[in-house]
Every structure is written in C-alpha cells, then in structure tokens.
C-alpha positions as CSV (number, residue, x, y, z in Angstrom):
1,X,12.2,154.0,-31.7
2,X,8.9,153.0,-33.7
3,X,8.7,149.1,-33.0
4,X,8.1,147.0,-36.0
5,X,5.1,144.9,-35.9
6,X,6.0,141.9,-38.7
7,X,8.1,139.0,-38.4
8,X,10.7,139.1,-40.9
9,X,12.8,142.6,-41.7
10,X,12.7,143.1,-45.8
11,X,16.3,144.9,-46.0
12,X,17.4,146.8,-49.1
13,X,21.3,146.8,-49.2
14,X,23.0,150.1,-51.0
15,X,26.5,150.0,-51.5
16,X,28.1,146.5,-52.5
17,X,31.0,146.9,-51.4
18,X,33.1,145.4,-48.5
19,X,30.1,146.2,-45.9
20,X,27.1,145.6,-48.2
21,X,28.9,142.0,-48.8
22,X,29.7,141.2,-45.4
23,X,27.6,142.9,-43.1
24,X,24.6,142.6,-45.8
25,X,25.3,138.6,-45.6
26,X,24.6,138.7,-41.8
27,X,20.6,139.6,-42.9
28,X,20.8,137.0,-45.6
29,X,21.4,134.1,-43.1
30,X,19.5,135.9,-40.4
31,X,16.6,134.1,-39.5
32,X,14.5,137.6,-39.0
33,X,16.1,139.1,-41.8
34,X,15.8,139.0,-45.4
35,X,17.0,141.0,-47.8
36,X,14.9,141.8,-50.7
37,X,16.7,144.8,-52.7
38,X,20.2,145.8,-53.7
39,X,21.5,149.1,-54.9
40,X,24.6,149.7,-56.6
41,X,26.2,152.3,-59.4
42,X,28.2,149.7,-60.7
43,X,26.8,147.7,-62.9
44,X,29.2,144.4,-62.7
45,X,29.1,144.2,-58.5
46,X,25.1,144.7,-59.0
47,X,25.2,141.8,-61.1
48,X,27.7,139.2,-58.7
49,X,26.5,140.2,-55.4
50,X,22.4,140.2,-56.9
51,X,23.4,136.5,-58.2
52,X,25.0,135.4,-54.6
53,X,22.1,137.0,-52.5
54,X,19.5,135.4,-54.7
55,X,17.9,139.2,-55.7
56,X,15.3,138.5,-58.5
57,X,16.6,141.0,-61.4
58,X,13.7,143.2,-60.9
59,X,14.4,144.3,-57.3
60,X,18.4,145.7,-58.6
61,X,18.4,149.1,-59.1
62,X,21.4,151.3,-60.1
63,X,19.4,154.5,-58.3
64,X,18.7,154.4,-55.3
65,X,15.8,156.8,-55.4
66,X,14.4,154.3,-57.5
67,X,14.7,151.1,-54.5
68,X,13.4,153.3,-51.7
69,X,10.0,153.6,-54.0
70,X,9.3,150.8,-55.9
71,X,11.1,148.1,-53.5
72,X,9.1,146.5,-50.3
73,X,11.2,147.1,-47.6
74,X,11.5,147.8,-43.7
75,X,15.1,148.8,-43.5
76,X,18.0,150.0,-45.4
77,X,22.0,149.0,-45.1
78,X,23.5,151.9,-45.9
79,X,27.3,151.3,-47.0
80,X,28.3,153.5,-49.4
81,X,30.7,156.1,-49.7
82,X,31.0,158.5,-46.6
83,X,29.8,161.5,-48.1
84,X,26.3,160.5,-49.4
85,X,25.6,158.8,-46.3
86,X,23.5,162.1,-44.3
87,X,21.6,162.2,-47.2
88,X,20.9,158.7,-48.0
89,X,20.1,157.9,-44.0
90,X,18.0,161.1,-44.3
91,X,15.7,159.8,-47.1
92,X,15.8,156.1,-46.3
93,X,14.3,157.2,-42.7
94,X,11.7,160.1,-44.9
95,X,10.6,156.6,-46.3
96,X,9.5,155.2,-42.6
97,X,12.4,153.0,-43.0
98,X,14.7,151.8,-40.4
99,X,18.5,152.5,-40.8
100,X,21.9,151.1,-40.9
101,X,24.7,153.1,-41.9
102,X,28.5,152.5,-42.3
103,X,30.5,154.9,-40.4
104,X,31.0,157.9,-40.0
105,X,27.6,158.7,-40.2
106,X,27.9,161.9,-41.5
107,X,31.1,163.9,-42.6
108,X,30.0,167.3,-41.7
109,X,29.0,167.9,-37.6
110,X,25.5,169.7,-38.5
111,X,24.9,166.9,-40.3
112,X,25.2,164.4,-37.2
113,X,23.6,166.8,-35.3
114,X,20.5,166.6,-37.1
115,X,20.6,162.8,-37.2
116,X,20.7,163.1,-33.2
117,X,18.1,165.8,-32.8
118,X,15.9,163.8,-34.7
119,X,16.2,160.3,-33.3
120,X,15.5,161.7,-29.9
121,X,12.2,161.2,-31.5
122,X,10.8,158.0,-29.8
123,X,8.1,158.0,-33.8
124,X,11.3,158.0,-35.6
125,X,12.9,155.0,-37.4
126,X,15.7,152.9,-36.0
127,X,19.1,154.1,-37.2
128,X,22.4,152.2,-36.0
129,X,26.0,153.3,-36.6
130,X,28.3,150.4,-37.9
131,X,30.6,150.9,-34.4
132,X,31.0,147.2,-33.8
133,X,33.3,147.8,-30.8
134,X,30.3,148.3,-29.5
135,X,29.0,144.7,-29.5
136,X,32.7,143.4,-28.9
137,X,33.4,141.4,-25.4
138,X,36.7,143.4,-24.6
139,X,35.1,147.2,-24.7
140,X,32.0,146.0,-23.2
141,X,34.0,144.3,-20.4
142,X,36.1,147.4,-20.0
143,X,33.0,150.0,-20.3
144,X,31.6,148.2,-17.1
145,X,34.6,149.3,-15.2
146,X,33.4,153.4,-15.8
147,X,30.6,153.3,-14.9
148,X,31.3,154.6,-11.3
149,X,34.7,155.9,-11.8
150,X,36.1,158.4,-14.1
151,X,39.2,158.3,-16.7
152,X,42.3,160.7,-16.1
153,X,44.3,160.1,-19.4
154,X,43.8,158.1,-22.2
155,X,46.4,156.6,-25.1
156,X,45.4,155.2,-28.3
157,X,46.8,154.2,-31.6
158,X,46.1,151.9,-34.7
159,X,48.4,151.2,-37.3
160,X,47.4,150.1,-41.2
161,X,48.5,149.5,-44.5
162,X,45.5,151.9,-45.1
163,X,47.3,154.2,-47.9
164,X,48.3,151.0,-50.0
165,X,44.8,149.0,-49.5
166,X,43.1,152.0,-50.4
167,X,44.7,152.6,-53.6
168,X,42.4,152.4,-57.1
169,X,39.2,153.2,-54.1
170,X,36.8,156.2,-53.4
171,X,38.6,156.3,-50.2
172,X,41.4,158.0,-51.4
173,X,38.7,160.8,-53.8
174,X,38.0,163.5,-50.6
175,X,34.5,164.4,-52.1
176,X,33.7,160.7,-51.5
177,X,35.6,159.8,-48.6
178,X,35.6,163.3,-46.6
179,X,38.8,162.8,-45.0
180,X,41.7,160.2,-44.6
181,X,42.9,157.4,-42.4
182,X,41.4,159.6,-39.3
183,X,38.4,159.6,-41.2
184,X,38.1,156.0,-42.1
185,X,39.5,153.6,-39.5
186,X,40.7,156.4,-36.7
187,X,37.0,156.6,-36.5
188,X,36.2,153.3,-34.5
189,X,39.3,154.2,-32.0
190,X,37.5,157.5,-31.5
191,X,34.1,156.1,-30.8
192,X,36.0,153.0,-28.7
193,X,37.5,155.5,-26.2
194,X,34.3,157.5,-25.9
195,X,31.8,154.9,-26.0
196,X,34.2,153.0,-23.2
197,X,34.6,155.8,-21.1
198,X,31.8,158.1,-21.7
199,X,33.7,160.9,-22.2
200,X,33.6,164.0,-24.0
201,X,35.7,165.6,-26.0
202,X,36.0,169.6,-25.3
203,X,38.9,170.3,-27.9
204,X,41.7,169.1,-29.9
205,X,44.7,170.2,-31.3
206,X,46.1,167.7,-34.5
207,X,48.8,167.8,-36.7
208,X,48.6,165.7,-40.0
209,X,50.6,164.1,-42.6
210,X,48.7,164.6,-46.1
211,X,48.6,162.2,-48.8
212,X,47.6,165.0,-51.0
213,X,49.0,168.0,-51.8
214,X,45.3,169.9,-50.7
215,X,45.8,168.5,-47.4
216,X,42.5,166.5,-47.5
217,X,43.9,162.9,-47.1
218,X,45.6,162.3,-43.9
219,X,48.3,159.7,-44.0
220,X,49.0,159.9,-39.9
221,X,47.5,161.9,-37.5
222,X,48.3,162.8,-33.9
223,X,45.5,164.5,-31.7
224,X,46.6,166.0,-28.4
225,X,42.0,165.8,-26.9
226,X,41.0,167.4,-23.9
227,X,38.1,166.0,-22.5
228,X,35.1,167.9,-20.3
229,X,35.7,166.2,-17.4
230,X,39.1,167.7,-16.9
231,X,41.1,164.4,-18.6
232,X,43.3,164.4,-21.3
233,X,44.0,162.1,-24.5
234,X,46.8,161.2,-26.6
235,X,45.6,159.7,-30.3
236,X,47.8,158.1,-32.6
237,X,46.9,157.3,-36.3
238,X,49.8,155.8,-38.7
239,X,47.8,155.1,-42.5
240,X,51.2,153.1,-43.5
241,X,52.4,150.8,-41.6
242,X,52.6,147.2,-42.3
243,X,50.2,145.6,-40.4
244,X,47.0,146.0,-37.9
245,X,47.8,147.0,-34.3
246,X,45.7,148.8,-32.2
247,X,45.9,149.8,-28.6
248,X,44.1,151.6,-25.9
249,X,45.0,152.4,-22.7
250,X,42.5,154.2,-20.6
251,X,44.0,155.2,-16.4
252,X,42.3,156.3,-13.8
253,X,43.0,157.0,-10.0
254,X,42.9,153.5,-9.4
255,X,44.6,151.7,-12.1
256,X,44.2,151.3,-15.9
257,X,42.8,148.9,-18.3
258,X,44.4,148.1,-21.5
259,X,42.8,146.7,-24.8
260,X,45.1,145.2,-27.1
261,X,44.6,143.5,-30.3
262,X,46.0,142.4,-34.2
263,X,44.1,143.0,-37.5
264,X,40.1,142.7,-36.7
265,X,40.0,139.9,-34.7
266,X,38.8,140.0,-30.6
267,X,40.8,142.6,-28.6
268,X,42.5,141.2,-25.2
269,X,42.1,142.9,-21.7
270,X,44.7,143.9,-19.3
271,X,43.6,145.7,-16.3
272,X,46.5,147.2,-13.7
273,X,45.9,147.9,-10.0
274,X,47.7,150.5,-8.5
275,X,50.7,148.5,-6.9
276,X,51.4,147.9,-10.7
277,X,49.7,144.3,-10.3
278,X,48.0,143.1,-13.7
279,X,44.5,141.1,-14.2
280,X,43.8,139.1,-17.6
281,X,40.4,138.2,-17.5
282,X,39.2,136.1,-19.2
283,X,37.4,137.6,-22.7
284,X,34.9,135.1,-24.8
285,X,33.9,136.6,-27.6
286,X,31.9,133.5,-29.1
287,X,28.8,134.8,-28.2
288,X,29.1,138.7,-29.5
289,X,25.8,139.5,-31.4
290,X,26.7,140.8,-35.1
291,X,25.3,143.8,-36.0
292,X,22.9,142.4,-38.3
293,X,21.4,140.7,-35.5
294,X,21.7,143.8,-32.8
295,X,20.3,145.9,-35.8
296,X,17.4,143.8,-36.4
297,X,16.7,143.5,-32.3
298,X,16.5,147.0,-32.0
299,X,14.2,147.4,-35.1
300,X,12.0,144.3,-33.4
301,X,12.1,145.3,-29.9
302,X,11.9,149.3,-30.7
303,X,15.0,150.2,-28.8
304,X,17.8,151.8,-28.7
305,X,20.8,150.8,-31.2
306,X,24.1,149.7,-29.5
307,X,25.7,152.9,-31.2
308,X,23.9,155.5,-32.0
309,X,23.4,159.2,-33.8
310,X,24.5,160.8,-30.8
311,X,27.5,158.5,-30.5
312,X,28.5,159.1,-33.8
313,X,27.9,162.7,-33.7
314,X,30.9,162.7,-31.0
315,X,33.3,161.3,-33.4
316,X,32.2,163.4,-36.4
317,X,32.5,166.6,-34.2
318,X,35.9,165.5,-33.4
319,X,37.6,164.1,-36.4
320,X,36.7,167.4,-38.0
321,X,37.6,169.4,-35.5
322,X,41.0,167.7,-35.8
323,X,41.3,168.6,-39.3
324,X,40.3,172.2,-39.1
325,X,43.4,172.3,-35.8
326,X,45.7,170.3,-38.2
327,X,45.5,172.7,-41.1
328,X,45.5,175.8,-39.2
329,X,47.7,174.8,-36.6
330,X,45.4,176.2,-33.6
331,X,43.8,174.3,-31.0
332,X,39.4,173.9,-32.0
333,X,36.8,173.3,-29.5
334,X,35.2,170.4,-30.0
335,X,30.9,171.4,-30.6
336,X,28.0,168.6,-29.5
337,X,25.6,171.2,-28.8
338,X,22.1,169.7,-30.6
C-alpha cells in the first residue's frame, strides 16, 4: 500500500447516508483526518450534513465525477448504494486516492476479484472494507484461538427487523441494493466466520424466502457451506424478526467458542472445553479502534487494512453463489480464483 507522506488525510465523503453520517463523523473528530468534500444526489441531505460537517458550499457536489476532480483530497468514504460501489472504488483509486467502501464491496464476484488482483499491488492506494467485526474485541479474541487449530462445523444466525427498516430505501430497489437481507447485513456474519476462522468456502447450497415476486430480495436465507478444508457450515438469515440477535458458534476437535450478542453493541465470548466446561473471558471493548481511525493508520503507515479486497471478495463470491443455489435449487461452487 503507497504510504502517504502528509499529516492530515483530506477525505471526500460520498453517500450521506447512515455510513457517510456516522462513519464520516469518525474523520471529522479525527485528529489525522479531515474531511474536506461531500457528495450526495440528494439535494436536502447535501445541504444538513454539509452544514453539520462545516463543508464550505463550494466543496458539495451532487456528481461525484465532479469531487474526485476539482476537490483536494487523499481519500474517499465510499457509502453509497451497493451497486455503484466497484465503480466508484475503481475511479476514486484511478484518482491516486485511498479507499473506504461500505460493504459489500462489490455485488458481482469479478468485480471483487479485480479489486483483489489489483491491491496485491504494494503502488496501489489503500482500500478498506467496512467489516468492523474486524476491529471488534470478541472476534479478534476468538480469531487468536485458529490460528493453530482448525474449525470442524460452524452455526450462525442474525435476526432483524430488516424488511420493515428498509421500507421507503434503495435497499429494497435490486439494481441499487444487489440482493436482500443476505446481501446487506448476512454479509458481516459471512465475513465474521471467515475472517475468524480463516476458512474458505468451496460451495453452497441456499434456499430463500423472496420479498419480491423476481426473487431478487431475500427475506430469510438458509445456506448449508462446505468449506475447503473439509468443514461444514450452517447459516441462518431471518430479514423479519423483531429484534437484533446474532450468534456464532464455531467447534473444533477441542472445543468451541461461541460469540453472542444484541443489536450492534460488543459481542460476548463463550469458549467450551471438551468435558463440556465453559470459559467467559473477559472482553473489553473500550479500546476497539473505529474504522476511521484503522482506516487512516493504514493510509499513514502504508499497510494493510484490517479487512480487505480479498476478504471481501470471499463474501461476495459466496452470497452470490447462494443466490444462483437458491433460485435454481442446485448446490454452486463457491469461485476465489484471482
């Protein structure tokens, strides 16, 4: 990753939605951050969230085109609709410019691919997936215990009122969102498991319940994953429930660990020893880095993002796979050739 060699990051936000807001105010109070552009269709949210970041009227642009020339800048916030990500990352980093995107970074797999063939390149810009498990104290403690032992089965769910918040939002249009509740919150359980356990998926066969009659919005979604190494994964997605659950349990030959948590706050670790004993230990997460300020280390520093192009490539590959086995009813393998 090319290493920047100023002090202060000048971020261009595009998309002011929920992420641009929040994650986009974690570089407005960061001290090595400061955001100097914002990007938006709309012209009312252009207008509130220019006011609250203190964006001179000059550097708000309703093309985004038009901020990647004219705007001075060292890094982008991508968090915009799920389809125009590839090819907003794509010309954000044609621009020199360092990257963060939303997840999923890209809808279609050849897409991701690209992204993770080309920051291989050590020249190329920075470009970090919003995966924020990956900064979180429970999956970091848990992705210690793999690194010298390897998973035999995995189960993991989430549950949301996703169907109902999403209503009136580009989330529910497929040629903005590019899937459904899979697609949208399913993905950070996805990358979780892999991320944790570093494995690979090999194939997967789904079946769906569709919001829409075309079968493009998935309500819930159950994935039966087979991973390379021979271990196998249940996946559990329900889009209406009433509230935020999510667990994940991940055994192996000597035990299991479990990560359980409600709405977004800090998961909780459970880990079991094989005489059916159970550990809490103890999980602080007052000192998880945000990913404004991971982002802007790894721009700094020049290294490697906590989630990357390749790890999002993993979850791309699979979530469509998933779709393709629930519409046609056939097991798919699972492609991260680069």
């Amino acid at each position: 990753m090319a290493k920047q060699t100023h002090e202060s990051t000048r971020v261009g936000i595009v998309g002011l939605g929920y992420i641009g807001t929040v994650v986009g105010e974690g570089f407005v109070q960061h001290p090595d951050g400061d955001v100097v552009a914002v990007c938006d269709v709309d012209g009312g949210r252009l207008e509130l969230v220019g006011d609250r970041f203190s964006i001179p009227p000059t550097q708000r642009y309703r093309e985004y085109e038009s901020m990647l020339e004219d705007a001075p800048l060292d890094a982008v916030l991508v968090g915009t609709p799920h389809t125009v990500h590839y090819e907003q990352v794509v010309a954000a980093m044609d621009h020199g410019l360092a990257v963060y995107c939303d997840k999923p970074l890209a809808v279609d797999p050849e897409h991701a691919k690209a992204l993770a063939a080309r920051t291989a390149h050590e020249e190329e810009p920075t470009l970090m997936v919003g995966y924020q498990r990956h900064l979180q104290t429970a999956f970091r403690h848990a992705r210690k215990r793999y690194r010298d032992r390897e998973p035999t089965w995995v189960t993991a769910s989430i549950t949301q009122d996703w169907i109902a918040d999403s209503a009136g939002t580009w989330r529910l249009e497929p040629s903005l969102s590019g899937g459904g509740f899979l697609a949208d919150t399913g993905s950070h359980v996805l990358d979780g498991v892999c991320w944790t356990t570093g494995l690979e998926p090999e194939s997967v066969r789904a079946t769906m319940d569709f919001h829409d009659d075309e079968q493009r919005i998935d309500r819930r979604a159950h994935l039966d994953v087979r991973f390379s190494n021979g271990a196998t994964g249940t996946f559990s997605f329900l889009g209406d429930a009433p509230a935020v659950r999510e667990h994940v349990h991940i055994w192996d030959d000597e035990g299991a660990v479990y990560l359980e948590g409600k709405e977004w706050g800090s998961r909780r670790v459970f880990e079991i020893e094989r005489d059916s004993s159970e550990h809490h230990p103890y999980i602080d997460p007052r000192h998880e880095q945000t990913r404004a300020d991971a982002f802007l280390e790894s721009v700094r520093e020049g290294t490697e993002p906590p989630a990357t192009a390749r790890d999002a490539l993993t979850v791309t590959a699979l979530t469509q796979a998933a779709y393709e086995s629930a519409r046609t009813g056939e097991r798919i393998d699972v492609d991260l050739e680069v």
